[in-house]
Steps between C-alpha positions, in 0.01 A plus 500: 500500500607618162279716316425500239482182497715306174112328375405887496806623314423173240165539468516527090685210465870600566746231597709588814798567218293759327387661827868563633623615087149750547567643868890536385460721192225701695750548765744661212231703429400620853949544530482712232253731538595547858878587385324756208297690800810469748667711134240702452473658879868493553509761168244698638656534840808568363343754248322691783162393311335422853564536912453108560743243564586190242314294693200685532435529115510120468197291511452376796401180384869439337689641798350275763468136391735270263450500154362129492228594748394765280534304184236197686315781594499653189384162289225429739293854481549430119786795430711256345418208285673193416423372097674185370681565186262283322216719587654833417463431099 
């Protein structure tokens, strides 16, 4: 069983298309904050700024779980939003 499920995920009226062009930029998003924290705590390791390790200054929700997972996850508690262009104006 897949959750959540695709009728969830398409609940305002998103095509399939739309759903997989949403989840895919939300994904960049999720990669690239992850690879700014992964940054940011290698500098302050390196910099003596703290005593923990790299891996222990990341959130642990980006260190654990694929960035897809977290993007679905993200959409469905309402973090991230997905507008047509058509009802950004």
């Amino acid at each position: 069983m897949i959750y959540p499920t695709i009728e969830q995920l398409t609940g305002n009226n998103l095509n399939r298309y739309e759903l997989v062009v949403g989840v895919a930029k939300c994904a960049r998003i999720v990669t690239d904050e992850y690879v700014e924290m992964k940054n940011k705590a290698q500098k302050m390791v390196e910099n003596h700024e703290t005593d923990k390790s790299v891996a222990a200054l990341i959130d642990p929700e980006y260190k654990d779980q694929k960035a897809v997972k977290i993007a679905i996850a993200k959409i469905i508690d309402g973090r991230f939003k997905m507008v047509r262009p058509e009802e950004n104006d």
